[in-house]
C-alpha positions, 0 to 999 in steps of 0.5 A: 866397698861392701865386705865380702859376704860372711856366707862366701867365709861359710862356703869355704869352710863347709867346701874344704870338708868335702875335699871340693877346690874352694881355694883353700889350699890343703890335700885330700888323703891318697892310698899312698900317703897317711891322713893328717890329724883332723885337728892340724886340718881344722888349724890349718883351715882356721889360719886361712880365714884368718889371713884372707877374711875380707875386712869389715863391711864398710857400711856398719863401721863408723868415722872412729872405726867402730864396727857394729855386729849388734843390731836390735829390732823392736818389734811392737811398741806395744807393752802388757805393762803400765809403770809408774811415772818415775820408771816410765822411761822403761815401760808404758805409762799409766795413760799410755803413749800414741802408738804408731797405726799399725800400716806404718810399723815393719811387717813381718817379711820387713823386719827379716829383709832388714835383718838379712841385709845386716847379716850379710854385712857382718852383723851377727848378734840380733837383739828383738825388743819392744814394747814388749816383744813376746805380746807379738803374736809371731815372735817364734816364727820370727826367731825361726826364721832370723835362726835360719840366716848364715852367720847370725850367731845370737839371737836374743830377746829382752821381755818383762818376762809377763809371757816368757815361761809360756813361750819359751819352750817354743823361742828356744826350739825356733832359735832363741839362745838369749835372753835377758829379763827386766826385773826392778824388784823383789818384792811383789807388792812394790812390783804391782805398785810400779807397773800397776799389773799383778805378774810378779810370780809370773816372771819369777816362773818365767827366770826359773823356766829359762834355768831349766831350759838350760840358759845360762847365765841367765840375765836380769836387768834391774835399773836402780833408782834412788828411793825405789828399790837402791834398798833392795842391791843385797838381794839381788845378789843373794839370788846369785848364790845358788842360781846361774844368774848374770844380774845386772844393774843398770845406773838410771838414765835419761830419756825424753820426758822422764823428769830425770835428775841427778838424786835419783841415780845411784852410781856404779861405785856406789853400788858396789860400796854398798854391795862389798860392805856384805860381801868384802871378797867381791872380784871383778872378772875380765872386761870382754870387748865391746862389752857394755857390762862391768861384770864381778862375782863373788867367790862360791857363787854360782852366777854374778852380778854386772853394772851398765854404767851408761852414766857414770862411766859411758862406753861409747868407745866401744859401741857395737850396737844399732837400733831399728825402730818398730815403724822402720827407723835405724836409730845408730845411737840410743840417745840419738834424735836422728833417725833415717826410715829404711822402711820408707825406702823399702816401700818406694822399692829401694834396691839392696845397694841403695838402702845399704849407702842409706845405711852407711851414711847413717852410721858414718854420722854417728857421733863419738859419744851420746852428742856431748851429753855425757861430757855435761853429766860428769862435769855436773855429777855429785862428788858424793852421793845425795843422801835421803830417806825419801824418793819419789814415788808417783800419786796418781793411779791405785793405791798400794794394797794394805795387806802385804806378804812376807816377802815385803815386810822382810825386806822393809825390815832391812832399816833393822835387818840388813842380811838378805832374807831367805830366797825363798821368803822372797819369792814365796808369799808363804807366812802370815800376812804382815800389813803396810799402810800408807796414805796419799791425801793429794792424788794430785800431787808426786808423793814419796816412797821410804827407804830407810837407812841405818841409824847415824848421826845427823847431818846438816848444810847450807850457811844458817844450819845451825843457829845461837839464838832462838827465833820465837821470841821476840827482844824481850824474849817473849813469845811471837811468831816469826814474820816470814812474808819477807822469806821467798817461796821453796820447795820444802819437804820433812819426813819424821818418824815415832815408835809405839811399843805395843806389847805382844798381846796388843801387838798380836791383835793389831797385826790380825786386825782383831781389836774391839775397837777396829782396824788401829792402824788404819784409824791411826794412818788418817789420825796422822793425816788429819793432824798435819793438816791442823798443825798451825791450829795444835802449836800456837807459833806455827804458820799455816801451811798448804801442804800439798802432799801427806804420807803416813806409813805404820810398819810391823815390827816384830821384833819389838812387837812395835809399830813404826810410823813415818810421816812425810809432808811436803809443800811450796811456801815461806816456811818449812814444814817439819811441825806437820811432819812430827806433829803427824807421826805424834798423833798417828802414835797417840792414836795407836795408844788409844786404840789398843789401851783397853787391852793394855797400859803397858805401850809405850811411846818414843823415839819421835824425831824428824828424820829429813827436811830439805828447803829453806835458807839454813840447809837441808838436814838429814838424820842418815 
């Protein structure tokens, strides 16, 4: 049986302030006797709903008695945005995805039949989504109208944030009392790298304009990826210093063909390790109820920053939360496959009952939690987190650009650094430009991004990590190659790194691109790719191999008017491929010497050592 509509519970409230019979009982003041306190009455009112508030509708509470207020409606499947492939899951990819014809996706008199017929069941939050729902053409009308529903409560939007400082002015005034941003970094060049659009500053402008409108807090998701942006945790909390933000960071998670895997995500608790090592007075706040957030604060700050532990720790229990699709599908679980089409039923001319009993039994299929998956995860999960310098990073598309802002260079400098940068070093492209380079030779194959860490001991594992005895010599302890046709084909991978001392003269003109000889460190950045290719030619024991992928990066650092090169190969065979990477940020550093030795002999070269390597039968090595 349907709940009694919220629009009855309005109607008593609105009826017993004009003194009308609602069947409340109260007493209008007579001449004879003194008005009661205003705040009594309102008391008094408020105990009666309460004791007499019909129960929740019967429809949007499932068979574990979960009553869901929180609906989200995508209104386009369309995106501004093309990210790269390992977060495609939360954008559009490079190519595209197969859209839906327009005939078939909800009209605009749909998508509020739908959300009326919600509202009058006790829904009260509605979430619009996407794609990205500000690229709608009328999203404020859409808002305007949804604001003028009895008993909704909230309406929010979640956008990439690309249109939000032009439109947000009119969102607000139509209603829009919500919002959350979709922000994966900081850094302006990492974040045209990901989504193969400029916009950075255009969503900064739009977090800043949402801050003078008055939104608070306002939120920004950032979902967390190992070897994307795991390096850039501290600063997203130093933007809650001296903003009103709730930033929250989202574990990464599985979706349809996203190629997810456990060494990508980073978890809840390892995040907030990560983050107490810099702020040790790190609180956690009260869970509210339904919340999918675990929210903390560090003392003195003006916002805070939440976790959505969607993997390590899912909040199923408590979901509050349905979805309808922008072609009309009620999804009742965001990892759910079943979907039931309300918009097929709106279009056969379905009555209000019929398309309610169609809803209900959606919602009364819902499963306890995810339809098992997060039983298998946590079995499978990690007792500690995959340590590695390198993630993946996509090879397809446009190249990152060479010429770097500050911003960039301050936060890659972090292996060094660790405090946060300045706010406005991240947010302002001000300073002299700090260049980056780095290589793909195969645009084919997935290449790797780095994420240095700080210096440590190195570590090792698998049963032959170590060995006693060398393996190019023969019995007689002369020279030979080793025979690896018997060894099976792997995945192997190495990352190596070098350090050229320039001297601040020399320096100074690398850093402008001012040398006789020309750009150094782009000459430098194919030496390196060249070298690796021609290893098994250089070291006379070493096996060719096919390397599928090379990377070469030279980062400025001037704080030691250096040069620092990372090398990274990779391929599938019989034998690793550490020789490539070190012999490649070996000569990329030679090449750097060459260079710039007319201006001066005083460079030095050093600290050549590999950094990581995974593959093969003696373990994986990670120097962490």
């Amino acid at each position: 049986m349907a709940a009694q509509p919220l629009s009855r519970i309005c109607w008593l409230l609105r009826s017993s302030a004009r003194g009308c019979s609602s069947g409340v009982p109260g007493t209008q003041p007579s001449p004879r006797e003194p008005s009661r306190p205003a705040t009594e009455e309102l008391s008094r009112r408020r105990q009666f709903l309460r004791e007499h508030a019909a129960p929740f509708s019967a429809f949007l509470t499932d068979s574990f008695g979960r009553q869901h207020s929180y609906l989200r409606i995508s209104l386009t499947e369309k995106c501004n945005l093309r990210s790269v492939p390992f977060a495609g899951q939360y954008c559009m990819p490079e190519e595209g995805v197969p859209l839906t014809p327009k005939a078939d996706l909800l009209t605009t008199e749909e998508i509020l039949t739908l959300a009326r017929l919600f509202v009058k069941q006790g829904v009260d939050k509605i979430r619009l989504t996407g794609g990205e729902p500000l690229i709608r053409r009328d999203v404020v009308d859409i808002v305007a109208q949804l604001h003028q529903l009895e008993g909704l409560k909230t309406i929010a939007v979640t956008t990439n944030g690309i249109n939000l400082a032009r439109l947000l002015p009119s969102l607000q005034k139509a209603g829009l009392n919500a919002l959350n941003i979709s922000l994966d970094t900081l850094v302006p060049a990492k974040f045209e790298f990901i989504v193969r659009r400029k916009g950075f500053h255009r969503v900064m402008e739009g977090i800043h304009k949402a801050i003078e409108l008055g939104y608070n807090p306002v939120k920004v998701n950032c979902v967390v990826m190992r070897g994307l942006n795991e390096d850039e945790l501290l600063n997203f909390v130093a933007l809650t210093e001296g903003l009103p933000l709730d930033v929250r960071f989202i574990e990464y998670m599985p979706f349809d063909g996203n190629k997810w895997n456990f060494k990508k995500m980073v978890s809840y608790k390892e995040m907030v390790d990560t983050i107490r090592q810099r702020w040790p007075e790190l609180e956690k706040l009260p869970e509210e109820k339904s919340s999918t957030a675990k929210a903390f604060r560090i003392p003195g700050f003006q916002g805070q920053i939440s976790f959505i532990t969607s993997m390590s720790e899912h909040f199923c229990g408590s979901c509050n939360r349905l979805r309808i699709t922008a072609d009309g599908n009620l999804k009742v679980c965001l990892f759910g496959n079943s979907e039931v089409s309300l918009r097929d039923h709106l279009r056969a001319g379905a009555s209000e009952e019929e398309l309610l009993t169609i809803i209900g039994a959606a919602v009364g299929r819902k499963k306890r939690q995810h339809a098992g998956l997060f039983l298998m995860l946590q079995d499978s999960l990690p007792a500690s987190p995959v340590v590695t310098s390198w993630g993946p990073v996509p090879a397809r598309g446009r190249r990152p650009r060479l010429l770097l802002s500050r911003p960039m260079a301050t936060l890659w400098k972090e292996h060094w650094a660790p405090q946060a940068p300045p706010l406005s070093w991240l947010w302002l492209g001000a300073g002299s430009p700090l260049r980056l380079y780095s290589s793909r030779a195969d645009l084919d194959t997935t290449s790797t991004c780095l994420s240095p860490g700080p210096r440590a001991p190195a570590t090792a594992s698998g049963p032959w990590a170590t060995s006693d005895q060398l393996t190019h010599v023969d019995s007689e302890g002369r020279a030979a190659m080793v025979d690896v046709g018997r060894k099976p084909d792997t995945d192997r991978e190495a990352v190596a790194s070098a350090v050229v001392l320039l001297g601040p003269v020399a320096f100074e003109l690398v850093q402008h691109n001012q040398l006789k000889k020309g750009d150094a460190l782009g000459v430098a950045q194919l030496a390196g790719v060249q070298a690796a290719k021609l290893t098994s030619q250089l070291i006379p024991l070493c096996h060719h191999v096919a390397l599928s992928h090379i990377q070469v990066q030279l980062r400025l650092d001037p704080s030691r008017h250096a040069v620092v090169i990372w090398a990274s190969c990779r391929a599938r065979g019989p034998t690793g491929v550490e020789m490539e990477a070190l012999t490649s940020a070996a000569v990329a550093a030679l090449t750097l010497y060459d260079m710039c030795k007319a201006v001066s002999r005083d460079i030095e070269i050093g600290e050549i050592k590999l950094v990581s390597k995974t593959g093969g039968q003696r373990g994986d090595f990670h120097r962490v």
